[in-house]
N, C-alpha and C positions, 0 to 999 in steps of 0.2 A: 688353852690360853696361849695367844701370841708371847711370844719372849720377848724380854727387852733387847733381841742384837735383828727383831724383823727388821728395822728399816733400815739396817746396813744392808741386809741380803737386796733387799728393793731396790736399793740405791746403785749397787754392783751390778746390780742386771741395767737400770738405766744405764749408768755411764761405760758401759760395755756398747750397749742399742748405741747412743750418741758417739761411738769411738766409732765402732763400725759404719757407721751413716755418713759420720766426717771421711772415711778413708774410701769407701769406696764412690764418694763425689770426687776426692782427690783424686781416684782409679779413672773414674770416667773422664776426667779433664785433659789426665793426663795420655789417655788414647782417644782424643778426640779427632785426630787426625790422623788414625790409624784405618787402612781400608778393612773393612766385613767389622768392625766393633760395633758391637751393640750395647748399648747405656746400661747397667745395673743399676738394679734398686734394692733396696734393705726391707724386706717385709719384714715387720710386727706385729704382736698380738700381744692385746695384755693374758696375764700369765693366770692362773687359776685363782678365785678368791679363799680366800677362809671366812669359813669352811664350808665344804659340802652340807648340803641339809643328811639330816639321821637323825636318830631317835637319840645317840649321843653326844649331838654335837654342843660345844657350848653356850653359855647363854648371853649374847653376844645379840644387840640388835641389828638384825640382818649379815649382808653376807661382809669382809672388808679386804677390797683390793690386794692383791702383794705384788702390783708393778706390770714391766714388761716385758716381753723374752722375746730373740730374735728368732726367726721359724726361717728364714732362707735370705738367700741375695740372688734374685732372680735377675734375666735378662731380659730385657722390654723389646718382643719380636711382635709384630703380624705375623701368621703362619700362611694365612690368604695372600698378606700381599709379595711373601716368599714365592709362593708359589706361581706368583703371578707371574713374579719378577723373572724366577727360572725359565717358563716357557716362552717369556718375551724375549729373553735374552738368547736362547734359542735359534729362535726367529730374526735375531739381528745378526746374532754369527754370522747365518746364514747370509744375508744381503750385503755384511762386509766384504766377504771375500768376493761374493757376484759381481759385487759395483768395481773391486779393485780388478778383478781378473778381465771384465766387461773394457774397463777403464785404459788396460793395457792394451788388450787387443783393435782399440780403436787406432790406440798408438801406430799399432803393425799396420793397418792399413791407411792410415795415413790421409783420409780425407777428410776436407774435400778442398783442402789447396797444396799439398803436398804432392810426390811423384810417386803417381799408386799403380793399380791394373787401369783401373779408368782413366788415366792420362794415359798408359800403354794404347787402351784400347782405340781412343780417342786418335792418336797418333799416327795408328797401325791404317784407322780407316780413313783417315788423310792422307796417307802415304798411297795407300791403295788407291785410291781416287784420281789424285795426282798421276799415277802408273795411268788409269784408265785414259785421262786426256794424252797423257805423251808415252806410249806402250815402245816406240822405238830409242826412248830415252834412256843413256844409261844411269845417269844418275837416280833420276825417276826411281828406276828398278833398285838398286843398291840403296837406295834410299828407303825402300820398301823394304827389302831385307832385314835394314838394318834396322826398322822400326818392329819387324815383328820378331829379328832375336831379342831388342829390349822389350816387348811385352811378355817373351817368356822367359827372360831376368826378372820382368817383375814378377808375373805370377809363382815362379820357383824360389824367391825369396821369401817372398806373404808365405806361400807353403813351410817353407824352414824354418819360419820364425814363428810359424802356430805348432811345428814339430815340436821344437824346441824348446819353446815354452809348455809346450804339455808333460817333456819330461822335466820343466822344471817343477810344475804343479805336483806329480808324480812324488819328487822331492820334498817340498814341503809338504802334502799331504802325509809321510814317514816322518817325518820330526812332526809333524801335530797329532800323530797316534803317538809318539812316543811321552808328547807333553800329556797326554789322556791317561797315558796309564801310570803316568808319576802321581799325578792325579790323583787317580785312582787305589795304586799305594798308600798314598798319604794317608787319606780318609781311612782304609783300614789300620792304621799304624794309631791314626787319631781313635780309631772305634777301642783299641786296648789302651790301652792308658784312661780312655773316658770310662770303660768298665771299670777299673782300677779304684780310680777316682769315686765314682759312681758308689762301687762297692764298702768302700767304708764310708760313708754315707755324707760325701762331699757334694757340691753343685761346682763340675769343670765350665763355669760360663766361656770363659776364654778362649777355651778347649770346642766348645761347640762353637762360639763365633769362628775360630779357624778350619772347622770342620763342614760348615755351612757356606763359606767363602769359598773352600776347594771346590764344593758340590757346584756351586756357580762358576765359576773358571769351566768345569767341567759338563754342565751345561751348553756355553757357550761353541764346545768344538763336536758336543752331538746330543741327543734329542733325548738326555737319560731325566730317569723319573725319579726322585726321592722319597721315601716313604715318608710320610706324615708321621710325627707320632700317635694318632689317634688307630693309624695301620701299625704298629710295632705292636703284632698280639704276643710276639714271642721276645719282645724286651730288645731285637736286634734292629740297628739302625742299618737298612737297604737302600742300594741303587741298583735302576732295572735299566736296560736298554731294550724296548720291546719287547717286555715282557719275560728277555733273559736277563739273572741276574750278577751286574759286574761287582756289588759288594754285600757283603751278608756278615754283619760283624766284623771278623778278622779276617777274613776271606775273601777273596778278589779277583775278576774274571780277568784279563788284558782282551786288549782289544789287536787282534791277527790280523798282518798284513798278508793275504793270500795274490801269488801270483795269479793275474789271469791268463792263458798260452794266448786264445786268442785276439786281447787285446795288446798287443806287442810286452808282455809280459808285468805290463802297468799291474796297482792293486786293486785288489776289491779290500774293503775290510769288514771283519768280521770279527766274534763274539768266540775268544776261545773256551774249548770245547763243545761249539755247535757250528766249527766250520763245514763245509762240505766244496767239490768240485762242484763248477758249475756246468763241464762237458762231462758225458760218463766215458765217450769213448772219442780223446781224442786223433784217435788215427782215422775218422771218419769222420769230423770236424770239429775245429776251432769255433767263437764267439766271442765278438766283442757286446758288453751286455751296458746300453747305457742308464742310468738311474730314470728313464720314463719307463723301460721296461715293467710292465706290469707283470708283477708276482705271481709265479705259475711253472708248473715243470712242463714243458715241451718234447714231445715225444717226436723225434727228425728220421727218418727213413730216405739215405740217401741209394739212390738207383741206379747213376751215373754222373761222371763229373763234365762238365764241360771242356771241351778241348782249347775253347780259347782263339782258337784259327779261324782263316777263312776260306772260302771255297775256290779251287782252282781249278781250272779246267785246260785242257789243252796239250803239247808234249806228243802228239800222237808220231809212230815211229814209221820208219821209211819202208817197212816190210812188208807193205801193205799190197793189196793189188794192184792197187787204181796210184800206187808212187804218193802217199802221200809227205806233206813237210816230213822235216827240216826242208830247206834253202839255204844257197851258198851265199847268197846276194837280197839281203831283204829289199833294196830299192828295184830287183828288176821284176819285170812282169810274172805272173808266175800262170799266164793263161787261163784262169780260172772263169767260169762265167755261174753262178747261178744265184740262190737266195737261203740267204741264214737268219733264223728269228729268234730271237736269246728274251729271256726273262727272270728277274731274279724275283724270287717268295715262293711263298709256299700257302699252304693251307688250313693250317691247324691241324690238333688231332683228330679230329672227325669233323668231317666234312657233309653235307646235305645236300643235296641237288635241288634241282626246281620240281614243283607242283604238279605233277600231270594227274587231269582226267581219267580215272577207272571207274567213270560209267557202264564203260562198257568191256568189261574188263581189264586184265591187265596193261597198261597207256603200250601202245605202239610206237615203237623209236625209227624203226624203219619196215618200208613195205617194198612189196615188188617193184624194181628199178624200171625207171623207162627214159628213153629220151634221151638226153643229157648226164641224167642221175649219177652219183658215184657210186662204184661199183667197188669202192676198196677205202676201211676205215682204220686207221690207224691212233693210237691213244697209249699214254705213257703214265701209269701211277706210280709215282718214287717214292720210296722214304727210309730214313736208313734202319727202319724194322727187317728189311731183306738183307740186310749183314752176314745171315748165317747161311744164302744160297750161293754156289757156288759162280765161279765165274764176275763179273763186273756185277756188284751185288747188288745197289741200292735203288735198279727201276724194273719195272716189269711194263710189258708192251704185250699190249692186248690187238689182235686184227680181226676185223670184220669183214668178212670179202663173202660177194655174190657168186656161186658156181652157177653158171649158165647151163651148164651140165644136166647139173640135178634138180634147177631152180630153187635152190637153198640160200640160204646166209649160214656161211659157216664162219665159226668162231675159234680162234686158236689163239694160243700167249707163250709168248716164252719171257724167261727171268735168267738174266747172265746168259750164260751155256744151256741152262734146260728148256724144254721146251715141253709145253701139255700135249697130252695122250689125245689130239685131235688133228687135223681142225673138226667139230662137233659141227654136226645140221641141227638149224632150228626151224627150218620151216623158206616159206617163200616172207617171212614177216619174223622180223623181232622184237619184240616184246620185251618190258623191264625186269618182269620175275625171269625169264628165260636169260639175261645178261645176270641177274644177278646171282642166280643157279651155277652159271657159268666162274663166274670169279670167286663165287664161295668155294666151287666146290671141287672145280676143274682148272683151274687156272693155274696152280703149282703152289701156288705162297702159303696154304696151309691154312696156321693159326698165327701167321704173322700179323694179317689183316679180317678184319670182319667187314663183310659186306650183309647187308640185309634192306628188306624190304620196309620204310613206317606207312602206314595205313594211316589217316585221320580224315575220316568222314566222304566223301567224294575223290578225294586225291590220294595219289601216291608219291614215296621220293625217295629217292636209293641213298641209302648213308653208308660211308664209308668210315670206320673205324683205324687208328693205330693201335697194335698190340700192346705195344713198348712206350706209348704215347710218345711217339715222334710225329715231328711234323708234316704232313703229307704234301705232295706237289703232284698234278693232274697238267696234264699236257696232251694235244691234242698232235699227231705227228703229221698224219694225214686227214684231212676233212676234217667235219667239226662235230663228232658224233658226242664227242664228251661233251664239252662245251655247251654246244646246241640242242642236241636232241635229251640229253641228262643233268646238262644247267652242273655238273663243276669244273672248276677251272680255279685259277692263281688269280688272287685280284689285282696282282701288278701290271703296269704296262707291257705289251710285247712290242719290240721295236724289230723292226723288219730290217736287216741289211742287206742291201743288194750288190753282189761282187760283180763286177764287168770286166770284158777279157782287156788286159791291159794291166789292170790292178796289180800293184805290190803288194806283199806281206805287208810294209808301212801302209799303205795305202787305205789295207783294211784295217790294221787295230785303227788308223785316225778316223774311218767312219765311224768305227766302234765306239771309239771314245768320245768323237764329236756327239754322238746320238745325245747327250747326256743335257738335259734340261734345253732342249731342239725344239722347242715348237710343241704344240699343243696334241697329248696323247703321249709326249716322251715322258722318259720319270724323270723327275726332280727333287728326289729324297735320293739320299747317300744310299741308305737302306734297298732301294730298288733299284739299284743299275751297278755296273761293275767297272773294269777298266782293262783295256787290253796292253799288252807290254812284249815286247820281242827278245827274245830269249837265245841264249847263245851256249851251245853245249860244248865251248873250249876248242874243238876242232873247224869250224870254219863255219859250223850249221847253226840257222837260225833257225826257230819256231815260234808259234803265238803262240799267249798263255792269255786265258782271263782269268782274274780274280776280282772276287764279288768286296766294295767298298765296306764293308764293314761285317765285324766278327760278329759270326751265329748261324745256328742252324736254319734260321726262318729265311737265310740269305743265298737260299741253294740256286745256284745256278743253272739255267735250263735251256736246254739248246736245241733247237728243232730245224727242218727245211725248209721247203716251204709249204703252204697248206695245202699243195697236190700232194706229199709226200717227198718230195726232191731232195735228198740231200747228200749232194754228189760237192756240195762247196763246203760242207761242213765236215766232210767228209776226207776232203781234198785240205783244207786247214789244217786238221789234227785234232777235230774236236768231235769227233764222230768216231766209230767203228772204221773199220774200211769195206766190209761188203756194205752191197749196195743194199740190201734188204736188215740190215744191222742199225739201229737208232740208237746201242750205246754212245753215251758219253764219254772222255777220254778222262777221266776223274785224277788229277792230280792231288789232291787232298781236300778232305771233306770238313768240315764244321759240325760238331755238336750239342747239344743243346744239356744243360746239368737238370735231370730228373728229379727231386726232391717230395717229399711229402711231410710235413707239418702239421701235427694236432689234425690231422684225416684231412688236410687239404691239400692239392697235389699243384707243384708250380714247376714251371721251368724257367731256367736263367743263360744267358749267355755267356756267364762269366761263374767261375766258383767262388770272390769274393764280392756279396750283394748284400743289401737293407732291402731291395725290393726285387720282386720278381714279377713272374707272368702268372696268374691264376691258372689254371684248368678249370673250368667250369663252365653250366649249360648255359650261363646269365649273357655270355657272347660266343654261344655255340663252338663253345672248346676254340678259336680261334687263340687263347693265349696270346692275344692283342694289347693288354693293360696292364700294367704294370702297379703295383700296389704293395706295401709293408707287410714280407711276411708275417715279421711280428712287430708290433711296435719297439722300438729303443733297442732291437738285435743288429748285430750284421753279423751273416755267418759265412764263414770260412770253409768253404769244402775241402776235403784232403783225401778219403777215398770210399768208397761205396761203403754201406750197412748200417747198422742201426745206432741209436742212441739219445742220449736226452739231455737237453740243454736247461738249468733248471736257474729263474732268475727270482733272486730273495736278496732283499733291500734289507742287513742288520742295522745300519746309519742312514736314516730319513731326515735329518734334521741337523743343524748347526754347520761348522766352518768346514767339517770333515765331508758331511754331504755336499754341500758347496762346491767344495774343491774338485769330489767326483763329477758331479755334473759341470763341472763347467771343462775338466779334461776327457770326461765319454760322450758328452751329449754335446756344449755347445761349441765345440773345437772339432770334431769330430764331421760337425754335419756344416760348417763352415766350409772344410776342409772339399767335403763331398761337392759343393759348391765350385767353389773352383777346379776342379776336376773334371764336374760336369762342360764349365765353360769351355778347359784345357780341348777336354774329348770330341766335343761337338764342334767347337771351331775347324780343330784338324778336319772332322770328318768331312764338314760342310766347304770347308776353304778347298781340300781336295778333289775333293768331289767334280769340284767347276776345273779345279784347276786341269786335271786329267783330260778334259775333252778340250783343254785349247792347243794353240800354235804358240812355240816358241820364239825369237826373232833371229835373225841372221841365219849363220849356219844352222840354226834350230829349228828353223821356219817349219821344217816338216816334220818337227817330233812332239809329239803327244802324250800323253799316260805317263808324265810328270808327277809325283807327288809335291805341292808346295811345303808342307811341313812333315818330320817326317814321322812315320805312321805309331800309331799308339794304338795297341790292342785289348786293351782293359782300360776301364774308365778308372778305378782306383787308382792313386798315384800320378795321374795323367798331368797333374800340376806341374807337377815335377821333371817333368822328360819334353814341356811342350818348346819344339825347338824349327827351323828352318832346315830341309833338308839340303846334306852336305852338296848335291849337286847344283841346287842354284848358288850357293853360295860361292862356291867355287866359279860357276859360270852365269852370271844373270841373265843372258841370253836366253835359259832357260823356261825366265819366268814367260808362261802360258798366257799372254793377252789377250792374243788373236782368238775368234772363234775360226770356227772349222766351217766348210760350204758346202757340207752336207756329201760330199764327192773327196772325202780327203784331204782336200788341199785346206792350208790355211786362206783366207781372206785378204792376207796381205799385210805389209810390213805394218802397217800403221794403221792397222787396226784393234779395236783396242775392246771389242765387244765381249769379249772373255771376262776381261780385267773388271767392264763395268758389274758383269754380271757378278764377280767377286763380291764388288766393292759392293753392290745390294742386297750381299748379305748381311752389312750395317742393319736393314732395315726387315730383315726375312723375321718370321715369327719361328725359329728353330728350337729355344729354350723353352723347361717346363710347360711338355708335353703341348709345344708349337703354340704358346701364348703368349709366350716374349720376346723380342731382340736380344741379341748379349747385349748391351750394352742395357737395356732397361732391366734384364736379368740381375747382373750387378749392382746396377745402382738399387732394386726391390731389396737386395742383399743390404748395401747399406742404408737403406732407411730402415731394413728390420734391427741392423746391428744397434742403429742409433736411438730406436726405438725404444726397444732391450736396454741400452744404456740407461734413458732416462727413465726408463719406467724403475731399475735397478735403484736409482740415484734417490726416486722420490722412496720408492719401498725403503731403501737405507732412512734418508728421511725422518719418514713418519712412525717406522720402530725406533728409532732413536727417541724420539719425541716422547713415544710411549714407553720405554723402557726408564728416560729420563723422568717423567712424570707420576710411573709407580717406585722410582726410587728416590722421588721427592717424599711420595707417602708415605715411604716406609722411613727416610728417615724423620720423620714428623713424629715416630712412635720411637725410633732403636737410636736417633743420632743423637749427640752429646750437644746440649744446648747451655753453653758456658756460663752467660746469665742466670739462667736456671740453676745449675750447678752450685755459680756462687752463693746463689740465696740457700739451696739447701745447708752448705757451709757454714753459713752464717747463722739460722736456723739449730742446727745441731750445735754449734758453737757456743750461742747460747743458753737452748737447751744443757750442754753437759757442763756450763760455770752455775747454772742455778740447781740442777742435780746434786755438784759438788757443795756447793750452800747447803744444800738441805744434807746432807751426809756431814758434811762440818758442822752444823748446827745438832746433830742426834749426837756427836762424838761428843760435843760439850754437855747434853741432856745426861748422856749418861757418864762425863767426867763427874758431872755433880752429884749424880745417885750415887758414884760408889766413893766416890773421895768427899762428899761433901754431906752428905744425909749420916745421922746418928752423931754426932760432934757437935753435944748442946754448949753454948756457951761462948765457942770459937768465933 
């Protein structure tokens, strides 16, 4: 049987429900402007009736309510549109910092009305042009100067100001790992006290909206995951980054700023205790790794490094027999008469000849002499795989001479100082297995070089292999038996120079130099031609020197006499042996090429810091002609031979922190390589010309000028691109004049050199000869500007979207003050007519006990 004090207890639980409901609309109103709050609400349930059914329950029609009881004050989330919200927000991090950092760099360059490289540029080839109409002008010329030391003001500027903004990103990137893992504390600092809490069997709402708000800040600065609760099997609230995890309960990863060596000691960051190095051995290279890198360990096998240098040739010393240079007097005659033929390339590492007919055997290269016929063949195969033979190491010289005698062709070769256990007879005829019997097996080189026979169907064709994959160069010294009869050869120009008695030491470097973009058949790539210079060893003697225009092995210089053999002027220069039957070269310093192998691919570079190199491969007949990404998003830094592995793993793929990297490894970076490119190429190509012209006045007759001065590495090229100290010192210098082919310049006022400069405005030199600088650049800024806007609209339209699911969510979690009020108002009434009925049972049973049994009163 109910007692008479049940509807107090009913009444106590209501206006408990109506207190609670009142106060926490009050809660809600009063964090309605508080950021991450999510609205509470007061769940009830009415409370159980009396009584239970049972066989003893009383006899009572039916069951009879006993009120309400409060079961929670829950918080009103979406958990979907949390989710949403986290990886959208993500996603915005991410385009903030692109759009600002995008934003700034537009700044540095400063177009398109401000004073950038493209007004350098601009200027530079106006000034040029100008020179070309008035070549004996001096302002003209200083005016040119001084337009192209302000273009490499500007480009060393742009360079220091993307430097230096990369170490500023570098900076903020370390205070935004360090805002991560405050972060990141907090939430475990929040996860104890919410067990706490939790544990005596509280709801921390507050506690979780501040926990759920860090998680979003946290979010924002990288790509971390939050467990759902439907994934908490083990009651712990997780954050993963990748799958690593930075909180588990009470427990908390940081997120490690790892130096990178080969990235100028910038960070990577990383997930502590799952850092690793990204080089194993760097005494054998550095890498800078940018965030396109795709994910993968690299296995690098470095072979050799590049030396960086270029080829020189020349210095030959006066001991000789035949008296060769020095000279006391480079302007007087020096009696010379005959012919020197120079080439610069080479061949790849293996090399093919042409097709011959073995119908009928082995192709026939030569047969019994008659008539006219040459009777003596002379051919030169270099490469610097003959390093390890003694004597002048890197060419070996094969002869083929007719003995009248015997009526043979006999074959002999020597390499430096040694010479093969012949000359060998092969008959009155020779034959290609017979030459290549010969070089395989008798020739001296060993296993430096493979020579061999391919076979494929009707034809044969002698391949010539490098051991060391160096690059081969074939020259023909006397007649044309290489060449001609075996189809290999350099595919560069050979330019003929012919010395006449009379000639000067000057005389000859200005044909030499003048040869250079001369008329059809001359080279006209940097890459293929050299530059001659007169040299002076302190004591009164002069010599020629050539060096090849640009650093690398593929740039070897090659020096022959003339196709009878003659080379008593190359000889008589210093660029030759001094016997007369001697076709060394006088090898001042040679050029290497850096060996590398890659994930089993083998490449060469002319420099040891590269993003791209040269393949080895059959797809261009081992020519190492192309140039391509060893890896994507790497650039590796050589340091010294052997083995090691470069391993590229992305912890932070997402948010402000990703951002930050990519926009300091990848889009600053390859910016950077950009102007570098322009820096390099300009030099090479503006030299190039400038070398083979005449300077004016007392300069009239000097040549092999450099106009800027030389840069040996494209890396940092920005930064060093300068006017060389000698024109600037004397403008007379500047090279207008062409050369007449005889030495002489053309004449004061002529200005054919200059023009050919100034047409380099319009040459296709850039990105692999398909653009002008100047179209090269500006392709630059319409990508920058590209980039920007595409940056601007992606910022945008996450916005948009980040804006519009946190419209949703607050549709469900925000405090909506009207609403609020009514509930107010609602429970306010509610708990005055509660109170009514509670004052109204107080009086029922005032009268049962004071007023029942008192007849009469």
């Amino acid at each position: 049987m109910i007692n008479n004090f049940f509807g107090f207890e009913m009444g106590k639980r209501a206006l408990s429900y109506f207190r609670q409901g009142f106060e926490t609309s009050g809660h809600n109103i009063s964090n309605a402007d508080v950021e991450g709050y999510s609205r509470q609400r007061v769940e009830a349930s009415s409370t159980y009736p009396f009584t239970d059914p049972a066989m003893n329950r009383p006899a009572i029609p039916g069951q009879i309510g006993t009120g309400v009881k409060v079961d929670a004050i829950v918080r009103l989330r979406d958990q979907f549109l949390d989710l949403q919200y986290r990886e959208e927000t993500t996603v915005k991090g991410y385009w903030d910092i692109m759009t600002e950092a995008l934003d700034t760099l537009e700044t540095f360059v400063n177009e398109p009305n401000g004073e950038s490289v493209r007004v350098g540029l601009d200027e530079f080839w106006s000034a040029l042009q100008e020179a070309s109409k008035f070549p004996d002008s001096s302002s003209a010329r200083e005016n040119l100067i001084s337009k192209a030391g302000t273009l490499g003001t500007y480009l060393d500027s742009l360079a220091r100001n993307y430097e230096e903004y990369r170490t500023n990103l570098n900076d903020q990137l370390a205070l935004t790992v360090e805002e991560a893992n405050t972060y990141i504390d907090q939430i475990a600092a929040l996860n104890v006290t919410i067990r706490e809490v939790e544990g005596v069997g509280g709801n921390p709402n507050d506690l979780y909206d501040r926990r759920d708000l860090l998680a979003e800040k946290l979010c924002s600065l990288i790509d971390s995951e939050v467990s759902s609760p439907c994934d908490m099997d083990d009651g712990e609230y997780k954050i993963y980054l990748g799958g690593r995890i930075l909180v588990q309960g009470d427990k908390s990863r940081h997120l490690k700023l790892v130096s990178v060596t080969g990235n100028e000691g910038f960070f990577d960051v990383q997930v502590e205790d799952n850092t690793f190095e990204h080089v194993s051995d760097t005494e054998v290279l550095t890498a800078s790794i940018g965030q396109d890198a795709l994910e993968a360990i690299h296995s690098v096998a470095v072979e050799r490094l590049a030396s960086e240098t270029t080829w020189k040739i020349g210095g030959g010393d006066i001991n000789g027999a035949i008296g060769r240079l020095p000279v006391s007097d480079p302007d007087a005659s020096m009696n010379i008469e005959g012919t020197v033929r120079l080439q610069v390339g080479t061949s790849g590492t293996r090399a093919t000849g042409s097709q011959l007919d073995n119908q009928s055997g082995s192709p026939v290269l030569l047969s019994l002499p008659g008539g006219d016929d040459p009777t003596e063949y002379v051919f030169r195969i270099a490469s610097q795989d003959l390093h390890s033979l003694p004597g002048n190491p890197d060419e070996m010289y094969v002869t083929v001479e007719w003995n009248s005698a015997t009526s043979d062709w006999e074959i002999s070769s020597r390499c430096g100082t040694s010479t093969s256990a012949g000359p060998i007879g092969v008959g009155n005829s020779l034959d290609l297995n017979e030459l290549q019997d010969f070089l395989q097996n008798d020739s001296g080189v060993g296993g430096l070089m493979g020579f061999n026979v391919e076979t494929s169907g009707t034809v044969d064709r002698l391949v010539v292999r490098s051991g060391d994959d160096h690059l081969l160069s074939f020259n023909d010294m006397k007649g044309d038996l290489l060449s001609g009869a075996v189809g290999l050869s350099n595919d560069s120009p050979v330019v003929t120079v012919e010395i006449e008695d009379g000639d000067s030491l000057r005389t000859v470097a200005n044909k030499i130099n003048g040869a250079y973009n001369n008329g059809e058949g001359m080279p006209d790539d940097p890459s293929e031609w050299l530059h001659a210079s007169i040299e002076t060893n302190g004591d009164g003697d002069f010599y020629l020197v050539l060096e090849s225009d640009i650093v690398g092995e593929g740039n070897r210089i090659n020096v022959m006499g003339s196709d009878k053999g003659d080379s008593y002027a190359a000889r008589r220069l210093g660029l030759m042996s001094g016997d007369s039957d001697v076709y060394d070269s006088e090898i001042i310093s040679t050029s290497t090429d850096a060996l590398l192998m890659v994930d089993n691919e083998m490449y060469l570079s002319s420099f040891n810091d590269f993003r791209q190199a040269r393949k080895l491969s059959p797809e261009d007949g081992y020519s190492a002609s192309t140039m391509s990404d060893v890896s994507k998003g790497i650039v590796f830094h050589l340091k010294g031979t052997g083995t090691s592995t470069v391993r590229a793993e992305h912890h932070v793929t997402g948010g402000e922190i990703k951002s930050l990297m990519e926009v300091r490894d990848d889009v600053i970076l390859q910016h950077l390589e950009s102007f570098d490119a322009i820096a390099y190429n300009l030099v090479n190509e503006m030299n190039a010309v400038h070398y083979a012209g005449h300077g004016t006045g007392e300069y009239s007759e000097v040549t092999g000028t450099a106009f800027f001065s030389n840069i040996s590495t494209v890396a940092g090229a920005s930064r060093n691109l300068s006017v060389n100290d000698l024109l600037s010192q004397a403008s007379g210098l500047f090279a207008a004049a062409a050369d007449d082919g005889d030495g002489q310049s053309k004449g004061e006022g002529n200005g054919d050199n200059a023009i050919a400069m100034a047409q380099l405005k319009q040459a296709k030199v850039m990105a692999g000869d398909s653009a002008t600088f100047n179209e090269y650049y500006e392709d630059f800024i319409a990508r920058l500007g590209v980039e920007s806007q595409r940056s601007q609209a992606m910022l945008s339209n996450q916005t948009a979207l980040v804006d519009q699911i946190e419209s949703q969510r607050q549709s469900v979690m925000g405090v909506n003050i009207d609403e609020e009020m009514m509930n107010i108002m609602q429970f306010q009434q509610s708990f005055n007519a509660i109170s009514r009925y509670v004052t109204t049972l107080d009086e029922m049973l005032d009268k049962v006990i004071n007023g029942m049994g008192r007849v009469g009163l």
